[in-house]
C-alpha positions as CSV (number, residue, x, y, z in Angstrom):
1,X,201.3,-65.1,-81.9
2,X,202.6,-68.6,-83.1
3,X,200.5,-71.6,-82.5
4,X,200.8,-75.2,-83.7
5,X,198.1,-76.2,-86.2
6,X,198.3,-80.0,-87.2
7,X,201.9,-80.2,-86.3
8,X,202.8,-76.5,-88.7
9,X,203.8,-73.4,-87.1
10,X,201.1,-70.9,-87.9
11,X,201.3,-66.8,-87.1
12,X,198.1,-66.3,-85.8
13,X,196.3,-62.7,-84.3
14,X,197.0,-62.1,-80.7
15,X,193.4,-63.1,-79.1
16,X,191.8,-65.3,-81.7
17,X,189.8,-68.4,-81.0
18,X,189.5,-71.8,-82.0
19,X,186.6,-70.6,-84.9
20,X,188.9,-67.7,-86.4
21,X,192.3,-70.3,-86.7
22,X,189.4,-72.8,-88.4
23,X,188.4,-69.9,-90.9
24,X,191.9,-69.4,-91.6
25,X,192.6,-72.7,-92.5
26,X,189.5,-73.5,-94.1
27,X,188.7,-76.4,-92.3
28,X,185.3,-78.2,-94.0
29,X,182.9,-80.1,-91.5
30,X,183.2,-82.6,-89.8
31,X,185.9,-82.5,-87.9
32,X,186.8,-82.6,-84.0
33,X,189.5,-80.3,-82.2
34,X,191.0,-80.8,-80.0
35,X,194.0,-78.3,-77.9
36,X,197.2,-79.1,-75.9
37,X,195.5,-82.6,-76.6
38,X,191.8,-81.9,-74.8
39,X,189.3,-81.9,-76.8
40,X,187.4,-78.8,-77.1
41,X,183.0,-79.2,-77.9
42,X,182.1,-77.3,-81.0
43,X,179.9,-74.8,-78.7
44,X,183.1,-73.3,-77.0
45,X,184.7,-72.8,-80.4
46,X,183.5,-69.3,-80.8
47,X,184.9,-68.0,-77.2
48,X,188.1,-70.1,-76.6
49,X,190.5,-67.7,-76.6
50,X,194.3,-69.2,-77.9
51,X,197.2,-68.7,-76.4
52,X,201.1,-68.4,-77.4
53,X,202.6,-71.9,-78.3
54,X,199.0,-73.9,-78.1
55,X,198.7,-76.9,-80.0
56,X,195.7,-77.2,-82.1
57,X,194.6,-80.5,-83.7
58,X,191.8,-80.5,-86.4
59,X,190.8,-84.2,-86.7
60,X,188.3,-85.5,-89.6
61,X,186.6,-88.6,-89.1
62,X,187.4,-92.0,-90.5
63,X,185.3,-94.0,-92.4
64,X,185.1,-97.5,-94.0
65,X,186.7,-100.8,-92.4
């Protein structure tokens, strides 16, 4: 299926979850997601399920100031 990951198209397996897209793009901690623009806890990671056209955000923090 075809998801949105930080604004890229991204051919994902029907059925994955927010953790499998993060292995795939090898996101390094921390960082905050966030889909169709909710933000999603790092506990639910694991069993939120994606769906066809989502759009996943993978946010670092900012530092300095």
């Amino acid at each position: 299926m075809r998801i949105m990951v930080n604004q890229l198209a991204k051919e994902v397996p029907s059925k994955s979850t927010i953790h499998d897209v993060l292995l795939l793009i090898n996101a390094k901690p921390p960082f905050a997601v966030a889909i169709n623009y909710e933000f999603v806890p790092k506990a639910r990671h694991a069993d939120e399920v994606l769906h066809e056209g989502d759009e996943m955000e993978v946010i670092a923090p900012v530092t300095g100031g």
